[in-house]
mmCIF file as Biopython writes it, N, C-alpha, C and O atoms, coordinates in Angstrom:
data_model
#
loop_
_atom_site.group_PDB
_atom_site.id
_atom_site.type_symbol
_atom_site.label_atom_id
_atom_site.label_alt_id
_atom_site.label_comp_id
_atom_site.label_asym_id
_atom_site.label_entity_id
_atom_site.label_seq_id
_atom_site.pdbx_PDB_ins_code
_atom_site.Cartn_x
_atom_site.Cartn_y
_atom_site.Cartn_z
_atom_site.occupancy
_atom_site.B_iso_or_equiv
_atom_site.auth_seq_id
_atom_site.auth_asym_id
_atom_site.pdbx_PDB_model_num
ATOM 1   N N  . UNK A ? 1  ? 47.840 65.829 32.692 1.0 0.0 1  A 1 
ATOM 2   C CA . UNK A ? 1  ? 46.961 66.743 31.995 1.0 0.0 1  A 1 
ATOM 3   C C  . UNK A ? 1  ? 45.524 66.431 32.434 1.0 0.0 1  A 1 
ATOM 4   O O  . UNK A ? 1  ? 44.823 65.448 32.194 1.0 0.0 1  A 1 
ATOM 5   N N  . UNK A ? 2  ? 45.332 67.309 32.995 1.0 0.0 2  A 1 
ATOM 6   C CA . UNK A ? 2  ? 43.288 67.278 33.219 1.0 0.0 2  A 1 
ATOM 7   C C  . UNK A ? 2  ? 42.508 66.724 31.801 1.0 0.0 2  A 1 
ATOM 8   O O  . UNK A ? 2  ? 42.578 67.269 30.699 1.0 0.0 2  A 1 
ATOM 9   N N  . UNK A ? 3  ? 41.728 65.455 32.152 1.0 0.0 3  A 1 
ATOM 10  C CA . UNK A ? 3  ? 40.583 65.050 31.147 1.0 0.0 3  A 1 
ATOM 11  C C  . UNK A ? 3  ? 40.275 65.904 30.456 1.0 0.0 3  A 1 
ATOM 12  O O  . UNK A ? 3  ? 40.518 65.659 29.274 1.0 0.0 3  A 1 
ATOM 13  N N  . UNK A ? 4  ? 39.535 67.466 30.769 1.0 0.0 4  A 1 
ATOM 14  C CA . UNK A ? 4  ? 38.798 68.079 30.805 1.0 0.0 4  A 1 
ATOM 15  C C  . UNK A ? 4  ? 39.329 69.215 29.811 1.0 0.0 4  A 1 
ATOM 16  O O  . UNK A ? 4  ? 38.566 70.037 29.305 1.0 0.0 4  A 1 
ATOM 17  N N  . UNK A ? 5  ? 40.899 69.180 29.545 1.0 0.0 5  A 1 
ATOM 18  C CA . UNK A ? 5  ? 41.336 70.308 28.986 1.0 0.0 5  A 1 
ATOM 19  C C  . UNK A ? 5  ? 41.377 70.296 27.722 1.0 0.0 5  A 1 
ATOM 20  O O  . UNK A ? 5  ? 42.565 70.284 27.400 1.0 0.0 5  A 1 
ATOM 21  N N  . UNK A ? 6  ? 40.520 70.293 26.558 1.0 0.0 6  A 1 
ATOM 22  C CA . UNK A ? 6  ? 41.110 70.069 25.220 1.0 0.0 6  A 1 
ATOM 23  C C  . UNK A ? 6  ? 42.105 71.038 24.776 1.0 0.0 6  A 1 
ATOM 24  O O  . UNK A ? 6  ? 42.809 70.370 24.018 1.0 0.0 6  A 1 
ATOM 25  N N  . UNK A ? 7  ? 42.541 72.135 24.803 1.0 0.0 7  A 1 
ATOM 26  C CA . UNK A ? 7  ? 43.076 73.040 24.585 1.0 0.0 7  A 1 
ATOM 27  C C  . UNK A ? 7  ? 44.433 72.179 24.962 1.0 0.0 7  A 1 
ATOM 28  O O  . UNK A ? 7  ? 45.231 72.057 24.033 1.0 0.0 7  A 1 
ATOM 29  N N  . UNK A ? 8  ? 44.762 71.607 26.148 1.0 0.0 8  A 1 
ATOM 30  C CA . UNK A ? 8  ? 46.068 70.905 26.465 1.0 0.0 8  A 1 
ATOM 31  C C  . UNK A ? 8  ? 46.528 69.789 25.695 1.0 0.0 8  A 1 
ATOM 32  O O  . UNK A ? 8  ? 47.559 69.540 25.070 1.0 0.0 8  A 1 
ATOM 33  N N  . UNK A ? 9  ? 45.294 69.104 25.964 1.0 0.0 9  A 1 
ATOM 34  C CA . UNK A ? 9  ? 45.561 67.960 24.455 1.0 0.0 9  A 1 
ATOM 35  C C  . UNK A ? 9  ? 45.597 68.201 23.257 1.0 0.0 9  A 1 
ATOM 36  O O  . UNK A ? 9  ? 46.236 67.489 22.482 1.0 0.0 9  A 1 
ATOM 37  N N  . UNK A ? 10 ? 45.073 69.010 22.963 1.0 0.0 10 A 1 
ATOM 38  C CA . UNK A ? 10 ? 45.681 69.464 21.243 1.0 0.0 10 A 1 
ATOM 39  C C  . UNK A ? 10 ? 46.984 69.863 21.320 1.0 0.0 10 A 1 
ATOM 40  O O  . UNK A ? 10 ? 47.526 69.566 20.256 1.0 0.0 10 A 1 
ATOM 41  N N  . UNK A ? 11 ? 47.670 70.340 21.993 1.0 0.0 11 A 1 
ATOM 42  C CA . UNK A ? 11 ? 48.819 70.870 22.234 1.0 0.0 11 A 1 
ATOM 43  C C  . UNK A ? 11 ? 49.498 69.426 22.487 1.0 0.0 11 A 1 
ATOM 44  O O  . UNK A ? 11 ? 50.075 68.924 21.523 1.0 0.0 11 A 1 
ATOM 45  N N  . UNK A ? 12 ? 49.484 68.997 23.231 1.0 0.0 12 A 1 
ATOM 46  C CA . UNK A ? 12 ? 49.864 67.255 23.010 1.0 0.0 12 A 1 
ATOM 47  C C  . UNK A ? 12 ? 50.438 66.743 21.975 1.0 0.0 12 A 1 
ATOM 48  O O  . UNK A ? 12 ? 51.584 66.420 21.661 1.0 0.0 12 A 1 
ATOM 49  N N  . UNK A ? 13 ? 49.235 66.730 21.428 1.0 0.0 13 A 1 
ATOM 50  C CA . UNK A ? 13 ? 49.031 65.652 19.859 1.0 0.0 13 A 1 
ATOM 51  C C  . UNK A ? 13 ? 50.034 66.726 18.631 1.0 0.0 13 A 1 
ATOM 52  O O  . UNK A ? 13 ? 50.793 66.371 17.729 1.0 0.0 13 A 1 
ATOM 53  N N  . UNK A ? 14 ? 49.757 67.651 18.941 1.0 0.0 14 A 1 
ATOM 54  C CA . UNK A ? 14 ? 50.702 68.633 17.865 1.0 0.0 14 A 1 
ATOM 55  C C  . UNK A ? 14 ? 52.309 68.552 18.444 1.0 0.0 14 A 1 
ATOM 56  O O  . UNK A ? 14 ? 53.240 68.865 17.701 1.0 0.0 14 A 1 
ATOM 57  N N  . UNK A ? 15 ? 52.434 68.300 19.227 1.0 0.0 15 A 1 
ATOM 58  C CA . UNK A ? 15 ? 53.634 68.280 19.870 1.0 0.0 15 A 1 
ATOM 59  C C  . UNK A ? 15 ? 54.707 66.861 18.948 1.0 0.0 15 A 1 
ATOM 60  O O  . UNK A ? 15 ? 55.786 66.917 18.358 1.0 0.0 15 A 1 
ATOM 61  N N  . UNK A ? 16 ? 53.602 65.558 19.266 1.0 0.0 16 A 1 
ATOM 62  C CA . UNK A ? 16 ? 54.017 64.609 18.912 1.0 0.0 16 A 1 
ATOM 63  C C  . UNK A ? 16 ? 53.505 64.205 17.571 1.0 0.0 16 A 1 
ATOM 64  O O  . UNK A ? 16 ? 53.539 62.993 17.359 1.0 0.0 16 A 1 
ATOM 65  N N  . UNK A ? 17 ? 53.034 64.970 16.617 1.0 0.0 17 A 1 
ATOM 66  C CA . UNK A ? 17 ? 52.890 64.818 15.051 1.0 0.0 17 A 1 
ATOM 67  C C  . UNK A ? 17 ? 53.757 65.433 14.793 1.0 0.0 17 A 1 
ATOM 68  O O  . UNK A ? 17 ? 54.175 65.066 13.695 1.0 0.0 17 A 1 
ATOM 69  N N  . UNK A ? 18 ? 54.588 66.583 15.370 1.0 0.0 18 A 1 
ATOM 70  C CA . UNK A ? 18 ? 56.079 67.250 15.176 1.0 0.0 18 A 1 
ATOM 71  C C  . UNK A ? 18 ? 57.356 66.207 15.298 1.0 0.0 18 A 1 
ATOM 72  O O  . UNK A ? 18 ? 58.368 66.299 14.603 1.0 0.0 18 A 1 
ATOM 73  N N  . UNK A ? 19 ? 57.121 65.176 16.331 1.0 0.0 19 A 1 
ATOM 74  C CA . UNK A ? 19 ? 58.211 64.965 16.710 1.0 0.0 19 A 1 
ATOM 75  C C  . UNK A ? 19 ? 57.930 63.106 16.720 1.0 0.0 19 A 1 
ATOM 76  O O  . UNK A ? 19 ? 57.512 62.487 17.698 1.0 0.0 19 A 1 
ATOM 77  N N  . UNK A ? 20 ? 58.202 62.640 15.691 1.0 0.0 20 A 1 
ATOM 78  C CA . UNK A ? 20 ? 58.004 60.963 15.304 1.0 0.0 20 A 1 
ATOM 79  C C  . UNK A ? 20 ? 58.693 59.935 16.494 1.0 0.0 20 A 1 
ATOM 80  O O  . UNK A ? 20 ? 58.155 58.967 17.031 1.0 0.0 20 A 1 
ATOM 81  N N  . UNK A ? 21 ? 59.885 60.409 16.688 1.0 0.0 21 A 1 
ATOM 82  C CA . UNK A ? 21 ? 60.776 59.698 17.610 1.0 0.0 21 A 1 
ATOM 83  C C  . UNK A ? 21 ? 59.682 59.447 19.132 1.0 0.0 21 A 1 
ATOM 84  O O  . UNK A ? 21 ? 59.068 58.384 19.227 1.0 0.0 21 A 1 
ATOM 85  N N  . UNK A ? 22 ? 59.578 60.303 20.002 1.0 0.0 22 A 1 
ATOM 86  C CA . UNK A ? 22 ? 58.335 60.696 20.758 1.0 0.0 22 A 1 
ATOM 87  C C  . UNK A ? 22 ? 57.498 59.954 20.661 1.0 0.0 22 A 1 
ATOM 88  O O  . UNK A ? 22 ? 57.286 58.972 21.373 1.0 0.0 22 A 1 
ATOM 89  N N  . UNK A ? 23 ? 56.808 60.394 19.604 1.0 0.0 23 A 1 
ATOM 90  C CA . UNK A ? 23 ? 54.986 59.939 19.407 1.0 0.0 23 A 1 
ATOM 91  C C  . UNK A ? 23 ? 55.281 58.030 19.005 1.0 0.0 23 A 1 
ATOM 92  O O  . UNK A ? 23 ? 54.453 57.157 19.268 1.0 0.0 23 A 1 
ATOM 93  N N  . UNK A ? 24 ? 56.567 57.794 18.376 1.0 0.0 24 A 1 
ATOM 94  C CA . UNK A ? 24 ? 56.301 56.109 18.211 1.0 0.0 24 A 1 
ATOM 95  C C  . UNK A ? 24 ? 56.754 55.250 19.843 1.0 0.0 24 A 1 
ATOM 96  O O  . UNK A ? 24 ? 56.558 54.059 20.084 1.0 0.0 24 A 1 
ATOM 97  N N  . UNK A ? 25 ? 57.388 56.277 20.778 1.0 0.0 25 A 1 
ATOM 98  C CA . UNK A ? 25 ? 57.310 55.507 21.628 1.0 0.0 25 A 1 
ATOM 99  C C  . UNK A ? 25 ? 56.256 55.828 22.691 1.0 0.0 25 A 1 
ATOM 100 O O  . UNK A ? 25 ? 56.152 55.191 23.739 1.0 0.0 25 A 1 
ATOM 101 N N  . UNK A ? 26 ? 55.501 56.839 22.354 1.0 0.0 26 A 1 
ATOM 102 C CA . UNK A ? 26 ? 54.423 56.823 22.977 1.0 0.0 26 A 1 
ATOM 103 C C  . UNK A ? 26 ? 52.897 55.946 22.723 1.0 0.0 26 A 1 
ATOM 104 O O  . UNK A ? 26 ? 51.897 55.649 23.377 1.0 0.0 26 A 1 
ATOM 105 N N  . UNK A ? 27 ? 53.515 55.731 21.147 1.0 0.0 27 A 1 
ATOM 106 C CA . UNK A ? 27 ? 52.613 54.288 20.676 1.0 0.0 27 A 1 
ATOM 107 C C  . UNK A ? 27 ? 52.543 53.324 21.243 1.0 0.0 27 A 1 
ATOM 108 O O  . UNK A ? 27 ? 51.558 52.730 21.681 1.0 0.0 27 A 1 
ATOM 109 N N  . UNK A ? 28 ? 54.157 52.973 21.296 1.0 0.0 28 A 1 
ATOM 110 C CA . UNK A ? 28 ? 54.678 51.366 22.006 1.0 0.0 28 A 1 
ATOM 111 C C  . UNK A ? 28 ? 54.176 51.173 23.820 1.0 0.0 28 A 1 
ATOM 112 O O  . UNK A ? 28 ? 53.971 50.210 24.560 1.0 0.0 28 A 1 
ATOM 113 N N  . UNK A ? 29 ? 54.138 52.614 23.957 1.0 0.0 29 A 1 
ATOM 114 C CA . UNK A ? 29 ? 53.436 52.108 25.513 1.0 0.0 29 A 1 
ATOM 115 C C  . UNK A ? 29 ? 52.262 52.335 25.484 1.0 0.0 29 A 1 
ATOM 116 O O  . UNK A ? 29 ? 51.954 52.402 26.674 1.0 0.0 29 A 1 
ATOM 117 N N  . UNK A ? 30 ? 51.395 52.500 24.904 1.0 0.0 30 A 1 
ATOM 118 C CA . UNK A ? 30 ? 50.106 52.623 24.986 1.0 0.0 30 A 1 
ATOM 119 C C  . UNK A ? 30 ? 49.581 51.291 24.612 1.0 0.0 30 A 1 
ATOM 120 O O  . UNK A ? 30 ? 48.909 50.524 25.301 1.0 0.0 30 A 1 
ATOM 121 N N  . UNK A ? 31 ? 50.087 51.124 23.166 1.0 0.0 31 A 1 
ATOM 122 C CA . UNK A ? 31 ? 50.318 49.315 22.737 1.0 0.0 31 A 1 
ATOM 123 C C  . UNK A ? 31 ? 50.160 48.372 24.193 1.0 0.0 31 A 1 
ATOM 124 O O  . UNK A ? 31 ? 49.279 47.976 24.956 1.0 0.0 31 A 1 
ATOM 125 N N  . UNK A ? 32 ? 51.614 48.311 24.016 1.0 0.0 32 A 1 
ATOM 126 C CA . UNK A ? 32 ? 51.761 47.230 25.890 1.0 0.0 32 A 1 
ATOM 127 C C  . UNK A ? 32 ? 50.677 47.408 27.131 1.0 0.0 32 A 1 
ATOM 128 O O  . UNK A ? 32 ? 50.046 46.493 27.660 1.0 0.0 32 A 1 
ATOM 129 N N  . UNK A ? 33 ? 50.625 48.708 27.436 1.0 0.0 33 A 1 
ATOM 130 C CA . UNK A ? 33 ? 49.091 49.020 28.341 1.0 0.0 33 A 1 
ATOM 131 C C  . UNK A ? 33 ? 47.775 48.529 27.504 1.0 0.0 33 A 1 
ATOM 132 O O  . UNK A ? 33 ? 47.033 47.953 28.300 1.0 0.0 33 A 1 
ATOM 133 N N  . UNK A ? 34 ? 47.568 48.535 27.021 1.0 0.0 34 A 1 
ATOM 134 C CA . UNK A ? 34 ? 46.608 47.970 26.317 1.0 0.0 34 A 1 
ATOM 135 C C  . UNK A ? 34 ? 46.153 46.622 26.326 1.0 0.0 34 A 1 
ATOM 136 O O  . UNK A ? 34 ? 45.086 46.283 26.836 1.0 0.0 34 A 1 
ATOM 137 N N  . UNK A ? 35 ? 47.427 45.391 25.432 1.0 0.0 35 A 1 
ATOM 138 C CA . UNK A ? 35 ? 47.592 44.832 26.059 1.0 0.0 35 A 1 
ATOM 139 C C  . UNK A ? 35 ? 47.577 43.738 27.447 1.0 0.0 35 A 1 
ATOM 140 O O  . UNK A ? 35 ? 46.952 42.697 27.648 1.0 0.0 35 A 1 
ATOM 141 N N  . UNK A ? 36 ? 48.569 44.506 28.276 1.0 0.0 36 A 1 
ATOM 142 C CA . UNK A ? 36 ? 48.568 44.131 29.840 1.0 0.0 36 A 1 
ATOM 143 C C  . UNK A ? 36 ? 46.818 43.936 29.762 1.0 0.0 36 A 1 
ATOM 144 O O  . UNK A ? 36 ? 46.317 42.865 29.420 1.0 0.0 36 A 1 
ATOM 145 N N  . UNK A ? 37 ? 46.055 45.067 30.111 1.0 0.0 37 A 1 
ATOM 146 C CA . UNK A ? 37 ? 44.883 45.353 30.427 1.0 0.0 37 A 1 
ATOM 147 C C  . UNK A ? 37 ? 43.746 44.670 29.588 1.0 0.0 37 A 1 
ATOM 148 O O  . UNK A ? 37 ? 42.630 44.533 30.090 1.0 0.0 37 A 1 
ATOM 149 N N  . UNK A ? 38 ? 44.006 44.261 28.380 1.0 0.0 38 A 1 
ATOM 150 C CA . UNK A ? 38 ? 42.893 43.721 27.427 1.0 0.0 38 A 1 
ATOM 151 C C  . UNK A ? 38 ? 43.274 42.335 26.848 1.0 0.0 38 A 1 
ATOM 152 O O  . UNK A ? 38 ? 42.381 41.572 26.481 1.0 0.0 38 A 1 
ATOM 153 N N  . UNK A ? 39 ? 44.595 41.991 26.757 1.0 0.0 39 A 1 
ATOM 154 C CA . UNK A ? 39 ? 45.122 41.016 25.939 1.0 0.0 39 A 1 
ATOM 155 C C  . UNK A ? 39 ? 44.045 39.597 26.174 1.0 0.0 39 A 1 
ATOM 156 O O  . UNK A ? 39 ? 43.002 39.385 26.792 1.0 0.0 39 A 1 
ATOM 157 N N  . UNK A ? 40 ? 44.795 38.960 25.463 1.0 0.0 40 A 1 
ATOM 158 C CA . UNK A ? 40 ? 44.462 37.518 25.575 1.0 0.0 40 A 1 
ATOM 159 C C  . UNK A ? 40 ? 45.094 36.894 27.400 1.0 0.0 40 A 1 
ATOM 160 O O  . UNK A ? 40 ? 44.302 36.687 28.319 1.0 0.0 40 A 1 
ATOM 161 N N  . UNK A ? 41 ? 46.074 36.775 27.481 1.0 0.0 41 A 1 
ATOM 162 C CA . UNK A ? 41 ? 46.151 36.836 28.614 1.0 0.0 41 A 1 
ATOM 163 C C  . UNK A ? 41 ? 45.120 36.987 30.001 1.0 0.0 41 A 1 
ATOM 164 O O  . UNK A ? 41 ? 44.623 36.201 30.809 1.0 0.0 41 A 1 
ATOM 165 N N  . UNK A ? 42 ? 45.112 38.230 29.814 1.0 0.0 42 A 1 
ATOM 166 C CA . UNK A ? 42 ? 44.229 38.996 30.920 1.0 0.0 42 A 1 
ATOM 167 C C  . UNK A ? 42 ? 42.800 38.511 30.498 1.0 0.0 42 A 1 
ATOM 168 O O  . UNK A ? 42 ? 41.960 38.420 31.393 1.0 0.0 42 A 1 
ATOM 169 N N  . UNK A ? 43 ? 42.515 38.250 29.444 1.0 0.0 43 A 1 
ATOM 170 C CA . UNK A ? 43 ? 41.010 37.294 29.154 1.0 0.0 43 A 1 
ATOM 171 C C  . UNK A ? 43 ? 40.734 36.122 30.099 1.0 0.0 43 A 1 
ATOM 172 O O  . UNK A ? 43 ? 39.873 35.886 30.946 1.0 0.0 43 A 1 
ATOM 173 N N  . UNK A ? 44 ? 42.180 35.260 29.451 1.0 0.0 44 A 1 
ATOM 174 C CA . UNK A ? 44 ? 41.952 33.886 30.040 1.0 0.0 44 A 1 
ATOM 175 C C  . UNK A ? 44 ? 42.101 33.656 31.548 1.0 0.0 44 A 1 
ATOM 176 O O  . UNK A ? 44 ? 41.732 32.612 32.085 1.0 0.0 44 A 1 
ATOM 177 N N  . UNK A ? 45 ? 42.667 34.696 32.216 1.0 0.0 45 A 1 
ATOM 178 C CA . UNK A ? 45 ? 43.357 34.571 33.743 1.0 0.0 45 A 1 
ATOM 179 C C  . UNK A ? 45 ? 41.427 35.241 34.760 1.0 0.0 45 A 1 
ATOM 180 O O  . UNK A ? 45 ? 40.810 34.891 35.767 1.0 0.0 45 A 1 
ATOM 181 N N  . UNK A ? 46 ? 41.251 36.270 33.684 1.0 0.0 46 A 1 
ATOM 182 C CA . UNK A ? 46 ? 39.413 36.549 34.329 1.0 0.0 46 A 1 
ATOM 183 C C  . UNK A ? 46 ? 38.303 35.391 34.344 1.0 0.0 46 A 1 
ATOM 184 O O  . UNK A ? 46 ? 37.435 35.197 35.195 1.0 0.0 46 A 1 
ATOM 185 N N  . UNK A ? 47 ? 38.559 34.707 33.219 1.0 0.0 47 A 1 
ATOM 186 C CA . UNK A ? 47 ? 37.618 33.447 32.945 1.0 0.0 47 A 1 
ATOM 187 C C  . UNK A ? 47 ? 37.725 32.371 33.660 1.0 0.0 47 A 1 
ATOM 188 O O  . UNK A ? 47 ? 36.833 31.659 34.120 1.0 0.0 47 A 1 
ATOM 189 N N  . UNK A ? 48 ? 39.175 32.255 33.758 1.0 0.0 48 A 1 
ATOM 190 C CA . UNK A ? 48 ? 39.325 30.889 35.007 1.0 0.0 48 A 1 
ATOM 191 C C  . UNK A ? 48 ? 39.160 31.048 36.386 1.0 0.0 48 A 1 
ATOM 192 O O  . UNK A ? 48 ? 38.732 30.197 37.165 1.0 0.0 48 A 1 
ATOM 193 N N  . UNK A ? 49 ? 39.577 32.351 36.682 1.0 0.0 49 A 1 
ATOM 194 C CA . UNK A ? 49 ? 38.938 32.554 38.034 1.0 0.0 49 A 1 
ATOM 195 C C  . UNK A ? 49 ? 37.437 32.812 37.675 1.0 0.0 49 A 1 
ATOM 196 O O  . UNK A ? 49 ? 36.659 32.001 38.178 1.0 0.0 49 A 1 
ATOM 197 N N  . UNK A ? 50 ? 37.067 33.474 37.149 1.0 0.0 50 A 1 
ATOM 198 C CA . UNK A ? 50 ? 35.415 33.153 37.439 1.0 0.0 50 A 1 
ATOM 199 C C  . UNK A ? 50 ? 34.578 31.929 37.409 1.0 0.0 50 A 1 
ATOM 200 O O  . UNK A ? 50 ? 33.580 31.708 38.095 1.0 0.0 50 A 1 
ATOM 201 N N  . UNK A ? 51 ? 35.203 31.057 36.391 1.0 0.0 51 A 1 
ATOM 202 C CA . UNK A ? 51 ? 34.436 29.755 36.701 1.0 0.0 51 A 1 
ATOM 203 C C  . UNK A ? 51 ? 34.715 29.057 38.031 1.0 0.0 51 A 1 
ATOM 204 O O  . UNK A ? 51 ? 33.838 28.703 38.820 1.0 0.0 51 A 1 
ATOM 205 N N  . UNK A ? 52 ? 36.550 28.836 38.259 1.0 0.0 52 A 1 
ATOM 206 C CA . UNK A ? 52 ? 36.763 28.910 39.564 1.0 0.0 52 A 1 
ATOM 207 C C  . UNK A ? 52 ? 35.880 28.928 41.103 1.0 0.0 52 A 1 
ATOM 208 O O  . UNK A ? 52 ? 35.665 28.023 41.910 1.0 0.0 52 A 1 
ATOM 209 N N  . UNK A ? 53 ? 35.381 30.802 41.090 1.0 0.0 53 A 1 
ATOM 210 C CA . UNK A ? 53 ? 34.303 30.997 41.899 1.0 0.0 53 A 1 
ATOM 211 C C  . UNK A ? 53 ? 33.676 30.314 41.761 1.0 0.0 53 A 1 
ATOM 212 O O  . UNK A ? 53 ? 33.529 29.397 42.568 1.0 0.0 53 A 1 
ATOM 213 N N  . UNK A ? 54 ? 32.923 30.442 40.545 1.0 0.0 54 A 1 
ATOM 214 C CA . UNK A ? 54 ? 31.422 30.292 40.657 1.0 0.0 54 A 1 
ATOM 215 C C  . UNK A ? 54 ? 31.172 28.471 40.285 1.0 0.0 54 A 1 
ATOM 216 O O  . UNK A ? 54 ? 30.017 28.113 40.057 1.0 0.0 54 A 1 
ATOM 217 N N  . UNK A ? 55 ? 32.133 27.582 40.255 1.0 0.0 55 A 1 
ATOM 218 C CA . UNK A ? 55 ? 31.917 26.435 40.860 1.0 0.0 55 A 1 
ATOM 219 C C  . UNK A ? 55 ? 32.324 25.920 42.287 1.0 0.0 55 A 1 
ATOM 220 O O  . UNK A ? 55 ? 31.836 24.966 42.893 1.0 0.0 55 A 1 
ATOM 221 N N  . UNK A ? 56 ? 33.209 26.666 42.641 1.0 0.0 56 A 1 
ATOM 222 C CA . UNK A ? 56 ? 33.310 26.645 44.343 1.0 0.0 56 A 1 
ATOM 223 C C  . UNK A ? 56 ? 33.955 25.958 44.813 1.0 0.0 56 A 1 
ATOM 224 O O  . UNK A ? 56 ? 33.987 24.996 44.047 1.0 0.0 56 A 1 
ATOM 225 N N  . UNK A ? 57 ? 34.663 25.727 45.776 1.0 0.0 57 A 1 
ATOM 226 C CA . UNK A ? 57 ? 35.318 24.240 46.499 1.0 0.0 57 A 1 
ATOM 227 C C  . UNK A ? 57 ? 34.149 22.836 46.857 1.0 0.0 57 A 1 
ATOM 228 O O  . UNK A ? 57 ? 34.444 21.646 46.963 1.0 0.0 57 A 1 
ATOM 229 N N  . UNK A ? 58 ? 32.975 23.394 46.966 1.0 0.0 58 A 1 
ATOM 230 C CA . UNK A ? 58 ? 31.935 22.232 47.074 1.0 0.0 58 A 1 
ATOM 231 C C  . UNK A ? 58 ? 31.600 21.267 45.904 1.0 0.0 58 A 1 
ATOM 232 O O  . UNK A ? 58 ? 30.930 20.244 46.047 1.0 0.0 58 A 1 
ATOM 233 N N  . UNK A ? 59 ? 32.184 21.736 44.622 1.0 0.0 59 A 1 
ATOM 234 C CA . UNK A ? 59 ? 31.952 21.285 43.318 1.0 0.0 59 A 1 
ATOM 235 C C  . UNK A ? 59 ? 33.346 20.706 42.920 1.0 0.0 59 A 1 
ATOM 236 O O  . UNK A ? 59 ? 33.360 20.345 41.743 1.0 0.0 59 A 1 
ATOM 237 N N  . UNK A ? 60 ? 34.753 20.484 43.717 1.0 0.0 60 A 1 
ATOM 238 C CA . UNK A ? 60 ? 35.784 20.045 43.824 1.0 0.0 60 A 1 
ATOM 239 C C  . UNK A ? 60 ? 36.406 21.244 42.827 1.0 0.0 60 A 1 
ATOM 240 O O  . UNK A ? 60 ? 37.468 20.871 42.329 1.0 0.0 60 A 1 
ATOM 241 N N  . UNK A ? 61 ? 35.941 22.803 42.350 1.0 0.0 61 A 1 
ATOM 242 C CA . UNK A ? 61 ? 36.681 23.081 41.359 1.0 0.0 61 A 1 
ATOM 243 C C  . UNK A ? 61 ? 38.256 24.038 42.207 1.0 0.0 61 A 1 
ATOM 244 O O  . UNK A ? 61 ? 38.465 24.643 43.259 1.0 0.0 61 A 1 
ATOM 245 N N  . UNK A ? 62 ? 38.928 23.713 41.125 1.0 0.0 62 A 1 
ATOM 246 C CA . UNK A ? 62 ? 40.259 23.921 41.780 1.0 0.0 62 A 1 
ATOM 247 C C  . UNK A ? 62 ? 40.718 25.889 42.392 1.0 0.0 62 A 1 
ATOM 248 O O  . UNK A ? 62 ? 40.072 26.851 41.977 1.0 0.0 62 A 1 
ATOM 249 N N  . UNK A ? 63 ? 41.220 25.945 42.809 1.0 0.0 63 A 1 
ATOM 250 C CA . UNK A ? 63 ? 41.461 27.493 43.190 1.0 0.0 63 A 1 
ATOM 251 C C  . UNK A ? 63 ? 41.852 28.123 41.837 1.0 0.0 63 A 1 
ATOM 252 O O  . UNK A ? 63 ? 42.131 27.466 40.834 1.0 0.0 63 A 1 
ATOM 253 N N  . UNK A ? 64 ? 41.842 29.279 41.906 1.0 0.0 64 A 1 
ATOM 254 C CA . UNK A ? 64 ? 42.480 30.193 40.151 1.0 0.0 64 A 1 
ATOM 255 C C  . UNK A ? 64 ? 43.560 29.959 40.118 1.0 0.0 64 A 1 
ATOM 256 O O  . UNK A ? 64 ? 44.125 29.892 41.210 1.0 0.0 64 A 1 
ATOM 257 N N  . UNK A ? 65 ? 44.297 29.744 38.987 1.0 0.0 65 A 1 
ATOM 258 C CA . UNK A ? 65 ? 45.602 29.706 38.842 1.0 0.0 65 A 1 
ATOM 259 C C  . UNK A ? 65 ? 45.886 31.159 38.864 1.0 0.0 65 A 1 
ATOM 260 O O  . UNK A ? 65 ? 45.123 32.095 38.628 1.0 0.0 65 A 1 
ATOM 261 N N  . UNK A ? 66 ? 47.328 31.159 39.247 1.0 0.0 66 A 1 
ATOM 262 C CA . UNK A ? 66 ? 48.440 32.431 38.778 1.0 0.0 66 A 1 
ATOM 263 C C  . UNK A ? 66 ? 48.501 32.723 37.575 1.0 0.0 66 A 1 
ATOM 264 O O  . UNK A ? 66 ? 48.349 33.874 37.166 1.0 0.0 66 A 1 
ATOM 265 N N  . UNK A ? 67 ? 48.751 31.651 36.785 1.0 0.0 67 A 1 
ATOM 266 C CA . UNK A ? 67 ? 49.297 31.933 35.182 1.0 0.0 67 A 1 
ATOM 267 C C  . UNK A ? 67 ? 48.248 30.750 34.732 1.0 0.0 67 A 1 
ATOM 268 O O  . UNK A ? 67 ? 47.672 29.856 35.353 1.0 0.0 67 A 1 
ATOM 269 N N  . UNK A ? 68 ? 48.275 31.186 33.295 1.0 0.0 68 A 1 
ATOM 270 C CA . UNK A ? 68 ? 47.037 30.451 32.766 1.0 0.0 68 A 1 
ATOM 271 C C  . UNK A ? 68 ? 47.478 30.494 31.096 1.0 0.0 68 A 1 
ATOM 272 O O  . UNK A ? 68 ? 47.301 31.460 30.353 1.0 0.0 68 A 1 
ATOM 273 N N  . UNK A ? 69 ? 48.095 29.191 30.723 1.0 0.0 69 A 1 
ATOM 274 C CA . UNK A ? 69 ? 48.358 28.953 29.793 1.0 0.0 69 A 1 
ATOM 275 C C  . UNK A ? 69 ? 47.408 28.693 28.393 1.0 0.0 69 A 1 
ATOM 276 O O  . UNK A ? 69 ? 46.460 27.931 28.581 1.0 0.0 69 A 1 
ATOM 277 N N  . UNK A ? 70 ? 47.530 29.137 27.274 1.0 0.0 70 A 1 
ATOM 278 C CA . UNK A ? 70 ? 46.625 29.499 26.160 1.0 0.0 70 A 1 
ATOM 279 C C  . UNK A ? 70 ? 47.776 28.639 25.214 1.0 0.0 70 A 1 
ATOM 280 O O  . UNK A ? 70 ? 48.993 28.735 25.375 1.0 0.0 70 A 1 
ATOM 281 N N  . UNK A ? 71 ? 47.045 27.707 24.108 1.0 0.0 71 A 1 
ATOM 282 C CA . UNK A ? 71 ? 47.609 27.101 22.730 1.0 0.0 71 A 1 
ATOM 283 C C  . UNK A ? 71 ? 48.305 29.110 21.588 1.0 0.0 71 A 1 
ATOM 284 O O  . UNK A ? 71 ? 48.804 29.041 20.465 1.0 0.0 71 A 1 
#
């Protein structure tokens, strides 16, 4: 659907306030994308590589990890 169309997206959203089954699993993936993209996770894996960089191999700091474990 074009950004741009409200007329399409209302039609959308009425579609799935009709139909619960639908609209809760269109929750659950928006949820998880969300998530993926914002979580805690994806926090801590940006932060360690940036300090990473920005102390450098000249400062002995280690390369970014892959996975990056949180308490």
């Amino acid at each position: 659907m074009p950004p741009d169309n409200a007329q399409a997206l209302a039609q959308a959203i009425l579609k799935l306030l009709e139909n619960p089954p639908p609209a809760a699993r269109v929750g659950a993936q928006g949820c998880s994308r969300a998530l993926a993209a914002l979580g805690m996770n994806r926090m801590l894996k940006r932060i360690d590589t940036f300090y990473c960089r920005a102390l450098g191999p000249s400062h002995g700091a280690p390369a970014p990890r892959q996975t990056v474990q949180h308490a």
